[in-house]
C-alpha positions in Angstrom: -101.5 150.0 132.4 -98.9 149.4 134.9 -96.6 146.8 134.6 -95.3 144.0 137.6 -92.2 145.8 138.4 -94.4 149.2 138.3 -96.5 148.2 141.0 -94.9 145.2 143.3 -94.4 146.3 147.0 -96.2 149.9 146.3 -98.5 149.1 149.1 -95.1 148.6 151.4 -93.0 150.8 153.1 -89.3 148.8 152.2 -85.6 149.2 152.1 -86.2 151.4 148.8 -89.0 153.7 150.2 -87.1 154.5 153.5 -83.8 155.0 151.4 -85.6 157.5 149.4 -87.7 159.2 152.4 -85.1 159.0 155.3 -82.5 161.0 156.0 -79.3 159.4 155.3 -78.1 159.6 158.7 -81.3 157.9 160.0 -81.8 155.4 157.0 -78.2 154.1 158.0 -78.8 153.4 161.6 -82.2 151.8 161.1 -80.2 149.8 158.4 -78.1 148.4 161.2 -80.5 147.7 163.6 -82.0 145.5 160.9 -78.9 144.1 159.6 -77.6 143.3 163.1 -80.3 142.9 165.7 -79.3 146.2 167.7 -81.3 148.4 169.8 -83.8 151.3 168.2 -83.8 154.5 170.0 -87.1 156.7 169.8 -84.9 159.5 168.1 -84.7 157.3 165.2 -88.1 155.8 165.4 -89.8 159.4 165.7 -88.2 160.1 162.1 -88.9 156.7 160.7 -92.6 157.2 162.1 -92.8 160.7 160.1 -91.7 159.8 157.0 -94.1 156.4 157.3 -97.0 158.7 158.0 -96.2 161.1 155.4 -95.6 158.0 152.7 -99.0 156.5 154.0 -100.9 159.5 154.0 -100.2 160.0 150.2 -101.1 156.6 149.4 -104.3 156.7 151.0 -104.4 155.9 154.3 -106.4 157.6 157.2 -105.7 155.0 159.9 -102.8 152.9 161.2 -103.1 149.6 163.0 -100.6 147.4 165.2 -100.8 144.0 162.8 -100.0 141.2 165.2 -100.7 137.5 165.3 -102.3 136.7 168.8 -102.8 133.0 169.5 -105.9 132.5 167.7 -104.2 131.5 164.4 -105.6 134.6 162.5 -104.1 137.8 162.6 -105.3 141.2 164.5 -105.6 144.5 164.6 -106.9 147.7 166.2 -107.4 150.9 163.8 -106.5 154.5 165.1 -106.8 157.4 162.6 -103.7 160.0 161.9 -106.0 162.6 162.6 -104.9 165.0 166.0 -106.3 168.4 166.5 -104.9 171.9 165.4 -105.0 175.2 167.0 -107.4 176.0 164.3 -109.8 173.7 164.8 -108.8 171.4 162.0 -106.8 168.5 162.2 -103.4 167.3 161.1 -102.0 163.7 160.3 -99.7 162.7 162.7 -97.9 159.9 163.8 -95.4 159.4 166.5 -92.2 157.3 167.0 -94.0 156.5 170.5 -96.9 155.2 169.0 -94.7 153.1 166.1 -93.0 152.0 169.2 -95.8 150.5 170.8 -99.8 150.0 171.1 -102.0 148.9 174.0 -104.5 146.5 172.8 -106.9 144.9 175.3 -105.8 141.3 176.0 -108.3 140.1 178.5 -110.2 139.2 175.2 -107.0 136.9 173.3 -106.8 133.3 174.3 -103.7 133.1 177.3 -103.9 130.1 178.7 -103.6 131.2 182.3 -101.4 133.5 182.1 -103.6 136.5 182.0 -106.6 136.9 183.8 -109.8 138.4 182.1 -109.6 141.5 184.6 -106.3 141.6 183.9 -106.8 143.9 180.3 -103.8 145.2 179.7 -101.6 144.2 176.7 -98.8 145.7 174.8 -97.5 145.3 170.8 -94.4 146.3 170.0 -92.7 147.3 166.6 -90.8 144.5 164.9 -88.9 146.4 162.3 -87.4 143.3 160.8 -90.9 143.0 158.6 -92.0 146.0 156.5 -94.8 148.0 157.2 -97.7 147.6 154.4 -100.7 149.7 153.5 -104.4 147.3 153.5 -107.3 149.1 152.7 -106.8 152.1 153.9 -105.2 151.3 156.8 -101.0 151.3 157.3 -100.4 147.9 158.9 -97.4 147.6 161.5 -95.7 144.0 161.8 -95.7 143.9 165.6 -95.3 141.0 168.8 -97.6 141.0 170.9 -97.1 140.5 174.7 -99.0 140.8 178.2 -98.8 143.5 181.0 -95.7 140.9 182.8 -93.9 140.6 179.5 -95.2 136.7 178.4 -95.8 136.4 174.6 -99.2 136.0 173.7 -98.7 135.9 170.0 -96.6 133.4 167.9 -94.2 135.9 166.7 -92.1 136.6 169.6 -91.5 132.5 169.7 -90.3 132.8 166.4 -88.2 135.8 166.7 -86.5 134.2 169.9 -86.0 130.6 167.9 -84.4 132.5 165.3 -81.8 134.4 167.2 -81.3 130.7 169.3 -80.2 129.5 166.0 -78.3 132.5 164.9 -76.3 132.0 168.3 -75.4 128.5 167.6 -75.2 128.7 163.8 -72.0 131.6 164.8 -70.5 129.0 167.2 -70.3 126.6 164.6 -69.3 129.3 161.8 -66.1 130.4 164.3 -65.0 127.0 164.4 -64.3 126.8 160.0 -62.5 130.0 160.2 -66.0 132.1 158.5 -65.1 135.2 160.8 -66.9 137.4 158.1 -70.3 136.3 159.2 -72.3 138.4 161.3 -75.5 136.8 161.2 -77.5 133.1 160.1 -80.7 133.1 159.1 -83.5 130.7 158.1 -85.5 131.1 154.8 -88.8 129.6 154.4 -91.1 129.2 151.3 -94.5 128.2 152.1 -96.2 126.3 149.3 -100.1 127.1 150.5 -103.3 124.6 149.2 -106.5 125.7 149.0 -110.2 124.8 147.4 -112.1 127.1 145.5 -116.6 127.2 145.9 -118.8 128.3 144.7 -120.0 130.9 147.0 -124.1 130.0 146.4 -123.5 126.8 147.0 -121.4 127.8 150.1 -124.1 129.2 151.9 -126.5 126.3 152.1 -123.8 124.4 153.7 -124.0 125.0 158.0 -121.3 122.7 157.7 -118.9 124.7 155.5 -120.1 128.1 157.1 -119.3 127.0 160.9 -116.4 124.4 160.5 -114.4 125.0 157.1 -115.0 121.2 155.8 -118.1 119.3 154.8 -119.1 117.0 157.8 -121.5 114.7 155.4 -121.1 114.0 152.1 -121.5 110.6 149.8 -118.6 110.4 147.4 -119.5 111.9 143.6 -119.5 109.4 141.2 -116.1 111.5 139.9 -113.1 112.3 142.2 -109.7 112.3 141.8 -109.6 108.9 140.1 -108.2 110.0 137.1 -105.9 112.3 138.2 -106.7 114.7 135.5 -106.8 118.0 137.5 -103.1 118.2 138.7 -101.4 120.6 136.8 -104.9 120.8 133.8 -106.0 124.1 132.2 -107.1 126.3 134.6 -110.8 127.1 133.9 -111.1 131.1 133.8 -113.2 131.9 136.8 -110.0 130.3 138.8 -108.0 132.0 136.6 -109.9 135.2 136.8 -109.4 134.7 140.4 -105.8 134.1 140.6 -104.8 137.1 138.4 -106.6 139.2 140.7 -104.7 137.4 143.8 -101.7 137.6 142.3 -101.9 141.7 141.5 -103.2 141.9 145.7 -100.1 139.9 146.7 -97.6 141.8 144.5 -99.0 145.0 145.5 -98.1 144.0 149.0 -94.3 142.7 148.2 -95.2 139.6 148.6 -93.3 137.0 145.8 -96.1 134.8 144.9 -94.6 132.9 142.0 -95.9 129.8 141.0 -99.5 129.1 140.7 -101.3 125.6 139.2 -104.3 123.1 140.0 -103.7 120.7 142.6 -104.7 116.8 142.8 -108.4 117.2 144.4 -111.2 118.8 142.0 -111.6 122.4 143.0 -108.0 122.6 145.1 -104.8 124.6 143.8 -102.0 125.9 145.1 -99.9 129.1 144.9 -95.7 128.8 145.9 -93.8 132.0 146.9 -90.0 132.6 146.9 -88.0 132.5 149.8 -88.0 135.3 152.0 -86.6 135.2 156.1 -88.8 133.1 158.3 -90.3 135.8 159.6 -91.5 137.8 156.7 -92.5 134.7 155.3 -95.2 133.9 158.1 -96.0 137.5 158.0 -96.4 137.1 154.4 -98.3 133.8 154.3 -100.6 135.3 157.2 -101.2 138.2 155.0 -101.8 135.6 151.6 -104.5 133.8 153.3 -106.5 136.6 154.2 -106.1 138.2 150.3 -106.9 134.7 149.2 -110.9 134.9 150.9 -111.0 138.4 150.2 -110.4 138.5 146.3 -112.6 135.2 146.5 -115.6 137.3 147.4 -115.3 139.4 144.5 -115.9 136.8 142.3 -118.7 134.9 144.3 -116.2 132.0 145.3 -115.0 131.1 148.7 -111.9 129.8 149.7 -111.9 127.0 151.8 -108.7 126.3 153.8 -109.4 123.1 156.6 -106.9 120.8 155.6 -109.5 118.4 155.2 -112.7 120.0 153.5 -113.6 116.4 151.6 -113.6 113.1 152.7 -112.2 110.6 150.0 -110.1 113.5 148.2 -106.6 115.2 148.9 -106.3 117.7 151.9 -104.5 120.9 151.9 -101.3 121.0 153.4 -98.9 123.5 153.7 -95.4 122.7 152.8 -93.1 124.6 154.6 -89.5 124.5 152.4 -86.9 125.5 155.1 -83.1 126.7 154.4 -80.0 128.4 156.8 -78.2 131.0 155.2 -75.4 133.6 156.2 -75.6 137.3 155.5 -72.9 136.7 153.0 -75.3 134.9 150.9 -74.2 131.1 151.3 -76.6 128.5 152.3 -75.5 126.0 154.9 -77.7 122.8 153.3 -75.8 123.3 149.9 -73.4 120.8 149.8 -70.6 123.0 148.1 -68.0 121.9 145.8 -64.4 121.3 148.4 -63.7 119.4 150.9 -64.3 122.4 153.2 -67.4 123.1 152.4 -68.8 119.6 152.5 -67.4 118.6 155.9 -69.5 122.1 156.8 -72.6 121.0 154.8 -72.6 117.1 156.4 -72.5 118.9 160.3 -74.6 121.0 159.9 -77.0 118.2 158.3 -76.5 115.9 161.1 -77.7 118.6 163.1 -81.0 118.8 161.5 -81.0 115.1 161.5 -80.4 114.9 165.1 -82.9 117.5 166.1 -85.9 116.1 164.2 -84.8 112.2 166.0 -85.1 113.6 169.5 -87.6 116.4 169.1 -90.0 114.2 167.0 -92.8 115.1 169.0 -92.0 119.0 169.3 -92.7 118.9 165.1 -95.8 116.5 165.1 -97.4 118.6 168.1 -96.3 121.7 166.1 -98.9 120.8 163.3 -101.3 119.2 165.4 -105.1 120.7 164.7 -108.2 118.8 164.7 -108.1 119.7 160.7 -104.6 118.3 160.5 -105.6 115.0 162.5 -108.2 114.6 159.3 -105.7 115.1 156.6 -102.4 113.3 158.1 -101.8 109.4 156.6 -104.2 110.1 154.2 -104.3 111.0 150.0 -101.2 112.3 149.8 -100.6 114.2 153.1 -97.6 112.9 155.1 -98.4 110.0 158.4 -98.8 111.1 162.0 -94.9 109.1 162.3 -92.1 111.6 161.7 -88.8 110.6 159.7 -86.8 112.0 157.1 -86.1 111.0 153.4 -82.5 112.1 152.2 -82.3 109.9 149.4 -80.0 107.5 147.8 -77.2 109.7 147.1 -76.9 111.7 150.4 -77.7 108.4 152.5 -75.0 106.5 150.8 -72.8 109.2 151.8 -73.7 108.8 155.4 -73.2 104.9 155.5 -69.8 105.6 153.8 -69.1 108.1 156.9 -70.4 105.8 159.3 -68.4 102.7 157.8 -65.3 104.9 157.1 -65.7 103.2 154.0 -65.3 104.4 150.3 -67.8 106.3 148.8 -68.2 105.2 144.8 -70.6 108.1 143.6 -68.3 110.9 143.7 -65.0 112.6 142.5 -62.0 111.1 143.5 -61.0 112.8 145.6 -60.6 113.3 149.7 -61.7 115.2 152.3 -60.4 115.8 155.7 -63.5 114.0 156.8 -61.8 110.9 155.4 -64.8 110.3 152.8 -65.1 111.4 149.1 -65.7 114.7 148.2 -69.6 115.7 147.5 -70.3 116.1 143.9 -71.3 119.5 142.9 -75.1 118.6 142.0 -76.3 119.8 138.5 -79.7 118.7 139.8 -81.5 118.0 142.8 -79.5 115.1 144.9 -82.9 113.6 145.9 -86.4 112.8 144.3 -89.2 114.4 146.1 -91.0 112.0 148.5 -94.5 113.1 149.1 -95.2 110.4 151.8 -92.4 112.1 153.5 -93.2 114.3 156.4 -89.3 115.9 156.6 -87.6 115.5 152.8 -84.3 116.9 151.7 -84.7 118.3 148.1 -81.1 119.8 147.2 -80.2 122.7 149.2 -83.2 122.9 151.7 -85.5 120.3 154.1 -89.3 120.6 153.3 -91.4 119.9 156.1 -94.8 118.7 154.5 -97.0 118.3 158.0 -97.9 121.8 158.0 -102.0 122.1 157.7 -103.3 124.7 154.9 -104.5 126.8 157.7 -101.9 126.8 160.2 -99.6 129.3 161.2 -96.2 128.4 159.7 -94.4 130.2 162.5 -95.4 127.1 165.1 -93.7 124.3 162.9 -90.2 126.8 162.3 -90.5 127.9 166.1 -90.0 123.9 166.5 -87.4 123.6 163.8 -85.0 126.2 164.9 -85.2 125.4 168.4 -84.8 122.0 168.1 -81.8 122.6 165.3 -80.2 124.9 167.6 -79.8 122.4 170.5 -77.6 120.2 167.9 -75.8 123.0 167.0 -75.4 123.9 170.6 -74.0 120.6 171.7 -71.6 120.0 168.2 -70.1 123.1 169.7 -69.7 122.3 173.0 -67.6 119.3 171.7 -65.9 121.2 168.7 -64.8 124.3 171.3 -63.3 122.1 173.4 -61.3 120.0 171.2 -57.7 119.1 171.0 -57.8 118.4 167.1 -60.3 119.7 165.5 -60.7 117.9 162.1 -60.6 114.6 164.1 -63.6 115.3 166.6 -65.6 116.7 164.0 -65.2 113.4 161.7 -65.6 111.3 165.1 -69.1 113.4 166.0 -70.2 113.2 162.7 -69.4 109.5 162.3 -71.7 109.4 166.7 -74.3 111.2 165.3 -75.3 109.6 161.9 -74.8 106.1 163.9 -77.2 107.5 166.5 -79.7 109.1 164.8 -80.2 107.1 161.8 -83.2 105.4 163.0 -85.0 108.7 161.5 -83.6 108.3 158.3 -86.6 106.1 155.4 -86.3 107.2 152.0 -89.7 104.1 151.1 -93.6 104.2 151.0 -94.4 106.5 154.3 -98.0 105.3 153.3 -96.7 101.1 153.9 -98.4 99.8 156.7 -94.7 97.6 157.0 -93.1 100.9 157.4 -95.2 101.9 160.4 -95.3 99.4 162.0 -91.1 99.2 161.3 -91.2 102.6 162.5 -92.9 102.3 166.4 -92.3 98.7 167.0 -88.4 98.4 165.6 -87.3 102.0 165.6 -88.7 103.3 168.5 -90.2 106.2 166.3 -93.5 108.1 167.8 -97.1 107.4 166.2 -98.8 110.1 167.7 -101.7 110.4 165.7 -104.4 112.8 167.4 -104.0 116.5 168.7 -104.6 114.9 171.7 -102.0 112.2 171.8 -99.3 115.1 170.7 -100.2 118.0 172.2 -99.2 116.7 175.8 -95.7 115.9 174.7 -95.0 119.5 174.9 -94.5 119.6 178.6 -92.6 116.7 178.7 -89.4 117.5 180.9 -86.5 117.5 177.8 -88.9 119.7 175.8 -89.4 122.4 178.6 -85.7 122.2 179.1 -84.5 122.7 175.6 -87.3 125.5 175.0 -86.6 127.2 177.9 -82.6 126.9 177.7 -82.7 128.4 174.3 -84.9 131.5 175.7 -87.5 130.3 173.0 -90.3 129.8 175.6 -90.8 130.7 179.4 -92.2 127.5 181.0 -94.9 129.3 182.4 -95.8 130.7 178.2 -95.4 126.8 177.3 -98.1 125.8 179.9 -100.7 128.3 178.3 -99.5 127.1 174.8 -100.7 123.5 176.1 -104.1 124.7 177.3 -104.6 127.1 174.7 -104.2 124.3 171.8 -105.9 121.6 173.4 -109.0 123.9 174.5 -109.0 124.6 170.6 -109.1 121.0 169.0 -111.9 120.7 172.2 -113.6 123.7 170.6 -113.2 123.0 167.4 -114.6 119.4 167.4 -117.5 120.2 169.7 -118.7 122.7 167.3 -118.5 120.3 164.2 -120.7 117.7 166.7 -123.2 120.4 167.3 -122.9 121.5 163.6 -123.9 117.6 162.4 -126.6 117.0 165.0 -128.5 120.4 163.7 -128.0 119.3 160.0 -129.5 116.2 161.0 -132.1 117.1 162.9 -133.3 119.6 160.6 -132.0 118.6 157.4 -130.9 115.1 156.5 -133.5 113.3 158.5 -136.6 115.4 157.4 -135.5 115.2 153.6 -135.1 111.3 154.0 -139.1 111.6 155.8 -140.4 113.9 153.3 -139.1 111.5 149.8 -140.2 108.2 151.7 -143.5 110.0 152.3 -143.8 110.8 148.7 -142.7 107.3 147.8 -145.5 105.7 150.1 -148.1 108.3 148.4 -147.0 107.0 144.8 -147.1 103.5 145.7 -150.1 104.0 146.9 -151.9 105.9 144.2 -150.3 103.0 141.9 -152.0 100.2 143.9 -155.3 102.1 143.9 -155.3 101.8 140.0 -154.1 98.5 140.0 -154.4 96.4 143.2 -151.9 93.4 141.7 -148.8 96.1 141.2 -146.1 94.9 143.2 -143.8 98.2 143.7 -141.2 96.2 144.9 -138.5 98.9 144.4 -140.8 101.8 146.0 -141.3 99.5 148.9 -138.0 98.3 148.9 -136.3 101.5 149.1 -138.8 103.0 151.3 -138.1 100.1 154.0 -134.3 100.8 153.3 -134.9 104.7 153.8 -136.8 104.3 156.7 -134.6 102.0 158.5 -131.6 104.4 158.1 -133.7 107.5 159.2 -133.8 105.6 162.2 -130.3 105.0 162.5 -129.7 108.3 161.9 -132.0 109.5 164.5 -130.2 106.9 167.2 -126.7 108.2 166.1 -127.7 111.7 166.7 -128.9 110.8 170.0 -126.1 109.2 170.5 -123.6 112.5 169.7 -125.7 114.6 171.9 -125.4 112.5 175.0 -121.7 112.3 173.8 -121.1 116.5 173.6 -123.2 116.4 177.2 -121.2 114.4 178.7 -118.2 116.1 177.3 -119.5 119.5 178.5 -119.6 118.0 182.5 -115.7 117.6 182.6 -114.3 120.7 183.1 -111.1 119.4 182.6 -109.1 120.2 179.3 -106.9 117.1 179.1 -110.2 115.1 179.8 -112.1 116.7 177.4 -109.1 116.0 174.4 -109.4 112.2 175.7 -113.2 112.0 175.4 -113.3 113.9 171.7 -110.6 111.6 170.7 -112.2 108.6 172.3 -116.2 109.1 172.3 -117.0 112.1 170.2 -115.3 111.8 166.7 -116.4 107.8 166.5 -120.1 108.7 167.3 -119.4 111.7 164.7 -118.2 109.3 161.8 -121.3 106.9 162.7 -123.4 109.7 162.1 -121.8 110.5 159.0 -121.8 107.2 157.4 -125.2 106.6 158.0 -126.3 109.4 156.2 -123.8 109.5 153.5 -125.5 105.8 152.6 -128.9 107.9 152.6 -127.9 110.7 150.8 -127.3 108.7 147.0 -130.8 106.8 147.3 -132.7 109.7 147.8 -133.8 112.5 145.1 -131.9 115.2 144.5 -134.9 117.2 144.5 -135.3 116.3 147.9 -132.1 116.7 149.5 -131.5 120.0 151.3 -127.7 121.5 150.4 -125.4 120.6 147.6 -123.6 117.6 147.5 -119.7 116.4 146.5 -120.0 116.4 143.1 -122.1 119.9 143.0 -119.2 121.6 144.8 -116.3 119.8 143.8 -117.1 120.6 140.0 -119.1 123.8 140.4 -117.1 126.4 139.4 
């Protein structure tokens, strides 16, 4: 039996398999282009395409595919065989540097927000080389962006690629002005920590809720939850751990560093943590985890579910996206460091971040903003809607010292340049993890914990780099032009922190105080719906700043806008359609049928004995009968709602009627027939209910 190290990344086509396959000639000059961002020549790629083939082709596969992330949140892919004809009349495997290069999938069919139209087919994917090519199935899968005919990017890739250079560019700026000359290149790292709830898959299926939406749209509370938080961390029970060994080998075969797995709060959720990797292999890879995660779950008749908010009254699943900058000399710009050098580095950089979450609060909220996420946000554990950061005692007392030009007690004595204390080298973490925090600084990285379980992470670190870049951008601006260095650098430091300190709450995110501290005295956003966020992003400063970076075209940040909203439009409408056919043909007829059978009982009781009272029979079937009727008004209700919904034609219209009309008339639904569902008899009611999936498997 083959051991880990035997088998991890033998489904990928990495640094060691081209070293091995590649003539040293070529390996070297692809090795620059990814070590320095230069320009591929087909020369090299018609070797690098051969010896992919040729590795492919002994593994197993018969078919190659373009593997790109087009803005539907779920990755694509169009399979062409190695197969070409041979003078014989056979076939050999073949596969071109041209068609590494670049495929032509149609894109009249992939959501574009305008700027495609549906005559308009053509599309084009191109090769990014900075993520390893993988075999799935049979298939060898290409990392690729995705873009139209006119060059816009209709996939979430190419905004990430361009946000990461943006901050690469800055990042430099700020490098030259230390004296590190040796750096060539910044990077960010991400590790995704990804939530999930396993079903059963029998019970699954006679859920229309679970099957069309992701998340239960009724559903009285079980008489056991969370309450005794006795599933975080517990034994795992062996058909989840059956489940996650299997997951585990998948993901390893792949190359991707799935490390950490356990239970999570909720009955039936858990999470799996990788290591770091770049930003961009790590949405590659967390694209690639979620889609091994529902496929190993079929194997063993379980479903992963992962809406952020599958139960009501339990914890959602987030995804928290832990977010670094490193050098290609291996130093990581949030790690405090141990001299005075290094810590005046470490705080500017910091204040950057600090600064870019303050003014581009509303980039990162709209960045996570789903009508899933809108569920899950403020509630159980999940981070508010209200964006600040938590840097804890230690690093804020730091700042106050800076901004005070005061002493700082808590660490060596000794000076910086800066004019405050030296950092202390940390043995441990300088902060305690804040899980009301949506932004928290835990030791050498920020861990953004907004991110929805089934979100792309490249949209929230599209937001982060830009945004950080901009800081950096201006801290240069002032740093190039300085007369003495050391002093304008303390001097900005001491602006910044005194600026952007309004951002800064290491309490209760949960505290109604705190938000209403937050919007009233701060001046911090509350933007709590998809709808309330998602218009922010054409806001003048946020088109400017995208679009100065490169990040975005304006014209690719308007379709973004109709894109997402026509989604959370989409999304709820279907839930609302979704609820009034389980209620129609469900709920309402299983409240009927049991009343029915109630009124026969009582009726065959008071034919024996004329002077039986049945005061609970007739009690209950008054009660029953009066919320089927409730039930039945609510439902009218909804459908006049999604008609009226359906006449607007207008996107931003539509967001403001689902936020306003639809999901109130949804929840009135729901809570009328959640108080039905626990008075009548299991036998009657028609799909399983909280506790049956919650403790099922």
């Amino acid at each position: 039996m083959s051991t880990v190290p035997e088998y991890f990344a033998s489904r990928v086509f990495d640094d060691k398999v081209m070293r091995s396959r590649l003539p040293e000639k070529v390996y070297k000059s692809l090795r620059q282009t990814l070590d320095n961002g230069t320009k591929l020549h087909l020369e090299l790629a018609n070797a690098v395409a051969t010896a992919m083939c040729d590795w492919a082709v002994e593994n197993g596969a018969t078919h190659f595919t373009h593997w790109f992330q087009p803005l539907t949140g779920i990755t694509a892919e169009k399979h062409d065989g190695f197969i070409n004809p041979s003078p014989d009349g056979r076939v050999i495997m073949e596969f071109s540097g041209k068609e590494l290069f670049k495929g032509e999938p149609d894109a009249s069919s992939f959501p574009s927000g305008g700027l495609r139209a549906t005559f308009e087919a053509r599309g084009y994917t191109a090769w990014d080389p900075s993520s390893y090519a993988f075999i799935k199935e049979n298939t060898l899968c290409i990392p690729t962006a995705f873009c139209s005919y006119g060059g816009e990017a209709l996939d979430k890739k190419t905004p990430l690629l361009r946000s990461m250079e943006a901050l690469n560019k800055q990042s430099l700026r700020i490098l030259k002005l230390f004296g590190n000359s040796d750096v060539k290149r910044v990077v960010t790292n991400v590790g995704p920590e990804q939530e999930y709830f396993l079903v059963d898959r029998e019970m699954y299926l006679k859920r229309k809720d679970l099957i069309y939406t992701g998340r239960t749209l009724f559903g009285a509370k079980a008489p056991k939850g969370q309450e005794l938080e006795d599933h975080y961390f517990g034994a795992i029970k062996p058909r989840v751990q059956a489940y996650m060994e299997d997951l585990n080998e998948e993901l390893w075969k792949l190359g991707v560093l799935a490390k950490t797995e356990h239970n999570e709060v909720a009955p039936a959720q858990h999470e799996l943590a990788p290591i770091y990797a770049t930003t961009n292999v790590a949405t590659d890879h967390n694209q690639l985890t979620m889609e091994i995660m529902k496929k190993v779950a079929r194997k063993h008749s379980l479903v992963c579910l992962l809406h952020e908010k599958p139960f009501a009254g339990v914890n959602g699943s987030g995804k928290h996206n832990n977010w670094s900058m490193s050098t290609d000399t291996g130093e990581n710009l949030l790690s405090p460091g141990e001299t005075p050098y290094e810590n005046a580095r470490f705080l500017l950089f910091l204040v950057a971040v600090i600064k870019a979450v303050d003014e581009y609060q509303d980039l990162l909220r709209l960045a996570v903003a789903t009508a899933g996420n809108d569920h899950r946000l403020g509630a159980n554990e999940a981070p508010p809607a209200v964006i600040s950061i938590f840097l804890g005692d230690e690093l804020s007392a730091v700042l106050d010292a800076i901004e005070t030009d005061s002493h700082y007690s808590g660490a060596e004595k000794k000076k910086m340049k800066l004019g405050v204390d030296i950092l202390p080298r940390f043995t441990r973490d300088s902060t305690d993890r804040n899980r009301t925090s949506p932004f928290a600084f835990t030791g050498n990285k920020f861990e953004f914990r907004m991110v929805g379980s089934n979100d792309s992470i490249a949209c929230a670190n599209v937001m982060i780099n830009s945004s950080v870049a901009e800081a950096l951008r201006q801290f240069a601006d002032v740093l190039e032009g300085a007369a003495d260095f050391e002093d304008r650098l303390h001097s900005l430091i001491k602006e910044e922190i005194i600026a952007h300190k309004r951002i800064i709450f290491n309490g209760n995110g949960y505290d109604d105080a705190w938000i209403k501290e937050a919007t009233e005295q701060r001046g911090l956003l509350n933007l709590r719906t998809t709808a309330d966020a998602l218009p922010r992003l054409l806001d003048q400063k946020n088109i400017d700043m995208l679009t100065g970076h490169g990040v975005f075209s304006e014209s690719e940040l308007r379709s973004r806008y109709e894109i997402q909203l026509e989604n959370y439009v989409r999304t709820v409408r279907i839930e609302a359609l979704t609820m009034v056919d389980m209620a129609r043909k469900e709920i309402m007829p299983a409240i009927a049928a049991y009343s029915s059978a109630l009124a026969e009982g009582t009726a065959r009781k008071k034919a024996v004995d004329p002077s039986m009272s049945c005061g609970y029979e007739t009690k209950l079937i008054k009660k029953l009968s009066d919320l089927n009727d409730k039930a039945d008004e609510a439902t009218e209700e909804l459908e006049k709602a999604v008609a009226e919904l359906d006449s607007l034609g207008d996107v931003t219209a539509e967001a403001n009627l689902v936020r306003d009309m639809l999901l109130p008339q949804m929840s009135a639904l729901r809570a009328v027939c959640d108080e039905a569902e626990p008075l009548t008899s299991a036998d009657y009611w028609p799909f399983p209910t909280y506790g049956d999936l919650l403790f099922g498997v």
